[in-house]
N, C-alpha and C positions, 0 to 999 in steps of 0.2 A: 941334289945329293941325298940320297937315300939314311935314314940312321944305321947305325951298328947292331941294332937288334932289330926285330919284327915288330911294327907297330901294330898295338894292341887295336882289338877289335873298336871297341868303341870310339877310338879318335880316328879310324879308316871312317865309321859311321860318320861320325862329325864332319868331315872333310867330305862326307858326299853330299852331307845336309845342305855345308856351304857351296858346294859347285850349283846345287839346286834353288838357293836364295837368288846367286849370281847371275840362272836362269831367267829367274822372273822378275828381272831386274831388283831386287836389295843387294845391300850390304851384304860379301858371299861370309856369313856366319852362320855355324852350324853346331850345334851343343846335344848333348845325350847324358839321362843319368841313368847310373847304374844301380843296383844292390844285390849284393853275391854275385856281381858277375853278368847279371839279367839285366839288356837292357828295360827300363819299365815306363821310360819319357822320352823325349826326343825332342827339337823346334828346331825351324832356320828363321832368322832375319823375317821379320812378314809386318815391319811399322809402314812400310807405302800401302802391301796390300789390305790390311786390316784398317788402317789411317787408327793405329793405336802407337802411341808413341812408348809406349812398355812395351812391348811385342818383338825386346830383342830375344835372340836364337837361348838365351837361358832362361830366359824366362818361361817362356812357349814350356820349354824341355821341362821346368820345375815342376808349372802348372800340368803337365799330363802326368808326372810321376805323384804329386800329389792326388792326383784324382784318381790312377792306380791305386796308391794303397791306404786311399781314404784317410787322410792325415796330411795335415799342413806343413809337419813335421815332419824331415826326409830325413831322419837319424840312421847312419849305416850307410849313407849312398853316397855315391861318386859322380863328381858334375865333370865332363868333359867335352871341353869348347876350345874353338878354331884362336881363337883371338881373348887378349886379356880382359877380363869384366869390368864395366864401368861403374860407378859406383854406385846407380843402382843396383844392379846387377849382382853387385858384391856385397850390398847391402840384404838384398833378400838370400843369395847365398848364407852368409849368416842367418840370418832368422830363421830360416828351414832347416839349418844347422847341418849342413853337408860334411863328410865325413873328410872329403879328400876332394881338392878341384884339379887339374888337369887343364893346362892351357899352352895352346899353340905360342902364337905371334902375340911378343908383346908388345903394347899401347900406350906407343909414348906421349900421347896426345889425349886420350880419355883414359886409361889405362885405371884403376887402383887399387888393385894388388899389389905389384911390386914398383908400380909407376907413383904419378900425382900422388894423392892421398895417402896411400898405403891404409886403407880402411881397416885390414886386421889387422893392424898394429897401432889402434886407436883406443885409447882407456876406455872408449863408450861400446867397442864391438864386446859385445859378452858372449859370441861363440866364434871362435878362429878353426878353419879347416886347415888341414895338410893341406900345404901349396906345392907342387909339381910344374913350374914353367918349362917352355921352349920344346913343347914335343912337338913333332910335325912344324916344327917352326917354319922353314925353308917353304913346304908348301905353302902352307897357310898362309905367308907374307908375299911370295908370287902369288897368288889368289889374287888376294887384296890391292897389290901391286898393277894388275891385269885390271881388276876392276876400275879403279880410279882411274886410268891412264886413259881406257878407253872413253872414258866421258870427259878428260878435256880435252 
C-alpha cells in the first residue's frame, strides 16, 4: 500500500540503498543524510562485505557526510534509513548531533529509538533529534521480511 503523500526523495534513495545491500547479500538497509535538502552521504548494510561489524547502512551514510563537510559534527542534517537504528547507531546519531532522523521499519528486536532502550530518552544522551517513524514502513518490512524468509 502505497502512503497518502509522495515519499520524499531521500527515503525513495534509502530504500534503493536497501534493495542494493539485499543484492549482495546483507541485511537490505539503506540510510542517506541530508542538509538543505542535498543529499551529501549515503551507505547500505556492508558488515559481511567490509567483515566490519559497524558498517551498518548509518553509519557508512554518517561517515561520507562527515567527510563531505569536513566535520564530525553533522548539525543541520537529516538521517534517513530503512529500518530503526540500533543503538549503536543511535548512539552516534547523537554525537554527530543529527538534526531530524527519519525511519522506515521499526525494530522490535534491536530497535532504540522508540524500541528496547529508547536511547534519546536517556538522562546520558545530551543531543536528541526529531524522531519521524514508520515512513516507507510497509516496504521496508516486506524487504526485510523477503530477506530473512529466503535464508531459512
Amino acid at each position: 500500500m502505497s502512503p497518502p503523500f509522495p515519499l520524499p526523495a531521500p527515503m525513495r534513495r534509502a530504500l534503493a540503498l536497501a534493495h542494493a545491500a539485499a543484492s549482495a547479500g546483507e541485511v537490505p538497509v539503506g540510510a542517506v543524510v541530508t542538509r538543505a535538502g542535498t543529499i551529501i552521504g549515503e551507505g547500505e548494510n556492508r558488515n559481511r562485505r567490509d567483515n566490519d561489524p559497524t558498517a551498518h547502512a548509518e553509519m557508512v551514510a554518517m561517515r561520507a557526510a562527515a567527510r563531505h563537510l569536513g566535520d564530525f559534527r553533522l548539525t543541520g542534517c537529516d538521517l534517513w534509513v530503512t529500518l530503526e537504528p540500533c543503538p549503536m547507531c543511535a548512539g552516534a546519531i547523537s554525537h554527530a548531533r543529527i538534526a531530524r532522523l527519519y525511519y522506515g521499519a521499526a525494530d522490535p528486536k534491536g530497535g532504540a529509538v522508540e524500541q528496547g532502550p529508547r536511547l534519546f530518552t536517556q538522562p546520558q544522551c545530551l543531543h536528541r533529534p526529531d524522531v519521524y517513524g514508520g515512513l516507507a514502513e510497509a516496504e521496508a518490512s516486506a524487504l526485510l521480511r523477503s530477506f530473512f524468509a529466503d535464508r531459512r
